[in-house]
C-alpha positions as CSV (number, residue, x, y, z in Angstrom):
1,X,7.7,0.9,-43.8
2,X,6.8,-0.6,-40.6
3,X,8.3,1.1,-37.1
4,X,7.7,-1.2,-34.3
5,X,9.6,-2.8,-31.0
6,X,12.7,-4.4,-31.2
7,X,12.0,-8.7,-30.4
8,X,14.7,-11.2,-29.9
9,X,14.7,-12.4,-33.4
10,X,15.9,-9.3,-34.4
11,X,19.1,-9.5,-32.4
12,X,21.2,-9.6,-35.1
13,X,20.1,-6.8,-37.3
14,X,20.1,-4.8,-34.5
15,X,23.8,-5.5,-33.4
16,X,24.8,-4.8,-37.0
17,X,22.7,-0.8,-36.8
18,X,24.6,-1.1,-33.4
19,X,27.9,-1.5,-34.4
20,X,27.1,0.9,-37.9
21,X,25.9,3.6,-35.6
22,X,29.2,3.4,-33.4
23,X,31.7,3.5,-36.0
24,X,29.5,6.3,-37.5
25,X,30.1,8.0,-34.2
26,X,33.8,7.0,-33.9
27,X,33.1,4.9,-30.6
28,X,34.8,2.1,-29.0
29,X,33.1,-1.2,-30.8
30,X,32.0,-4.1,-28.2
31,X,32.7,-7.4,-28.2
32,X,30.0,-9.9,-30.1
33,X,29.2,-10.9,-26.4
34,X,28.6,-7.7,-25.0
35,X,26.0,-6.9,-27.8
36,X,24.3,-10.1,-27.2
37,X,24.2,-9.1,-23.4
38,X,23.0,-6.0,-23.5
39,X,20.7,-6.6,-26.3
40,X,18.9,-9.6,-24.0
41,X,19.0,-7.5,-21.3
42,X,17.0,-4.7,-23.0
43,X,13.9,-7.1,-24.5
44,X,13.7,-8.6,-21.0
45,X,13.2,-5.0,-19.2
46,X,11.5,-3.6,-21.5
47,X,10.7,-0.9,-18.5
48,X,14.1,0.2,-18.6
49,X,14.7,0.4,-22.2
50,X,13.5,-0.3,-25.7
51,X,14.7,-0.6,-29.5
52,X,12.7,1.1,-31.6
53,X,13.3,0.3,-35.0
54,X,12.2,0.5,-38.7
55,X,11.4,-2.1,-41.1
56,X,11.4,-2.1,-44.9
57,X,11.4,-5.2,-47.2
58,X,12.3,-7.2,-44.2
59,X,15.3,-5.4,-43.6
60,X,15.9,-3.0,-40.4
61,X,17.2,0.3,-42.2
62,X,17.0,2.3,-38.6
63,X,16.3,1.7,-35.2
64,X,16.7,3.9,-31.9
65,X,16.8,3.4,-28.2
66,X,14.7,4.3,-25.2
67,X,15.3,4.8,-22.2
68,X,12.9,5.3,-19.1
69,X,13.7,7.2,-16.2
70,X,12.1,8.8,-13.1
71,X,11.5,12.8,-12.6
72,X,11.4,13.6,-8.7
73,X,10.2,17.2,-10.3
74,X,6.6,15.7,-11.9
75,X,6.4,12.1,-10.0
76,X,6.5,10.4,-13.3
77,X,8.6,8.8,-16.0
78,X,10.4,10.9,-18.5
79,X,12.3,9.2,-21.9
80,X,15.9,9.7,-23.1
81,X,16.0,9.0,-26.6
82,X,20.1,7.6,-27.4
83,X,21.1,6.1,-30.5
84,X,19.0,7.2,-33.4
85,X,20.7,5.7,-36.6
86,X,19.6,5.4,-40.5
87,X,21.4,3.2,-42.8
88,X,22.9,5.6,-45.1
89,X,21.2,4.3,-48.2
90,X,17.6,5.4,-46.3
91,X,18.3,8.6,-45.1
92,X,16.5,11.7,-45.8
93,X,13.4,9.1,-46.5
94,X,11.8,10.1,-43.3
95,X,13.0,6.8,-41.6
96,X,14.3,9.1,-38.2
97,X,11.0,10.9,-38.3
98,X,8.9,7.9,-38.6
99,X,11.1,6.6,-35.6
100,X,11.3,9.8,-33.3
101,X,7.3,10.4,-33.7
102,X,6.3,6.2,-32.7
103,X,8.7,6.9,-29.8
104,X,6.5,9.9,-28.8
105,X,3.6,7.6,-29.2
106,X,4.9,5.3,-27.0
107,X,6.3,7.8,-24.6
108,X,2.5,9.3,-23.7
109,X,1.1,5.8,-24.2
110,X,3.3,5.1,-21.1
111,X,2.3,8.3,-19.7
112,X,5.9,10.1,-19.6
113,X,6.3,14.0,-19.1
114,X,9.1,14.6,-21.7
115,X,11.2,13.0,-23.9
116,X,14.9,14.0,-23.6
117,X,17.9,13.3,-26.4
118,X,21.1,14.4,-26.8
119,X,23.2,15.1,-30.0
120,X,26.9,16.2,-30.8
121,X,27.3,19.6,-31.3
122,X,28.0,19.9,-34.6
123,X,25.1,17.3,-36.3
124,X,23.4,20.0,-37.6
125,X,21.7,17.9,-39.9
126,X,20.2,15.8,-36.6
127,X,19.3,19.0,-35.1
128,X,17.6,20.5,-38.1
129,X,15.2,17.2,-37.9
130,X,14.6,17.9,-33.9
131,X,14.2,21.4,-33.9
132,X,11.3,20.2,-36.7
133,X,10.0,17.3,-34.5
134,X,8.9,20.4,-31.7
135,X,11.9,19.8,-29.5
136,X,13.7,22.8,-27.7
137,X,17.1,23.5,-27.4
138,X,18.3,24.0,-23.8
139,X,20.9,25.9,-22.1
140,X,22.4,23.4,-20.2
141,X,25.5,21.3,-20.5
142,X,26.3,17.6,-20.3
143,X,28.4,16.0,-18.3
144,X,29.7,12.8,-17.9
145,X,31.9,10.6,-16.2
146,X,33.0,6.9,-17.1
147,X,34.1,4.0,-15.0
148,X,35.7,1.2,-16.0
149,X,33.4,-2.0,-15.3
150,X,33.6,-5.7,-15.5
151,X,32.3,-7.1,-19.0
């Protein structure tokens, strides 16, 4: 299995582990165009954000997301890790691991002071995996709030 960046050719397996991952989550899908979009806009900045994403037998079977931002607390970049999705038939293979620890690779390669993710409540399966991976629960809570914006 090969884990490496996300390049424009693989727009389209990436849209379909896209749109897998939001039905998986029960989420609103986007249009074909939207996916295009945003996928173009994340392999031109790749200093924003990245697709990280895992290759087997020329076929992406997983793929996650980061994204960079600043911490005013250590004057440096931090990562949020979003979208971390296994086709089904690949799971429990190590796929996420393999995925999670070449993001860590990349995170110090880029010199970032912590990698952040967020996952729902009750994926205990996910957490089981991040609690393995070194990562520490916090006692905070998440909020959010959505506006509606052009497409």
């Amino acid at each position: 299995m090969q884990i490496r960046i996300a390049v424009m050719e693989d727009i389209n397996s990436v849209i379909s582990l896209l749109k897998q991952f939001m039905i998986f989550e029960n989420a609103d899908l986007l249009t074909d165009i939207q996916y295009k979009s945003m996928f173009e806009i994340v392999i031109e900045n790749p200093q924003k954000a990245i697709f990280v994403v895992a290759q087997k037998n020329n076929q992406l079977v997983g793929m996650l997301t980061m994204v960079f931002g600043f911490s005013t607390w250590k004057g440096k970049d931090y990562v949020i890790i979003d979208d971390v999705f296994v086709l089904p038939s690949y799971r429990l293979m190590g796929v996420a691991t393999n995925l999670i620890n070449n993001a860590f690779r990349i995170a110090e390669e880029r010199n970032c002071v912590r990698v952040d993710l967020v996952t729902e409540i009750d994926n205990y399966m996910a957490q089981k995996l991040y609690d393995k991976l070194g990562f520490k629960q916090l006692r905070r809570i998440l909020f959010t709030k959505v506006f509606q914006v052009g497409t």
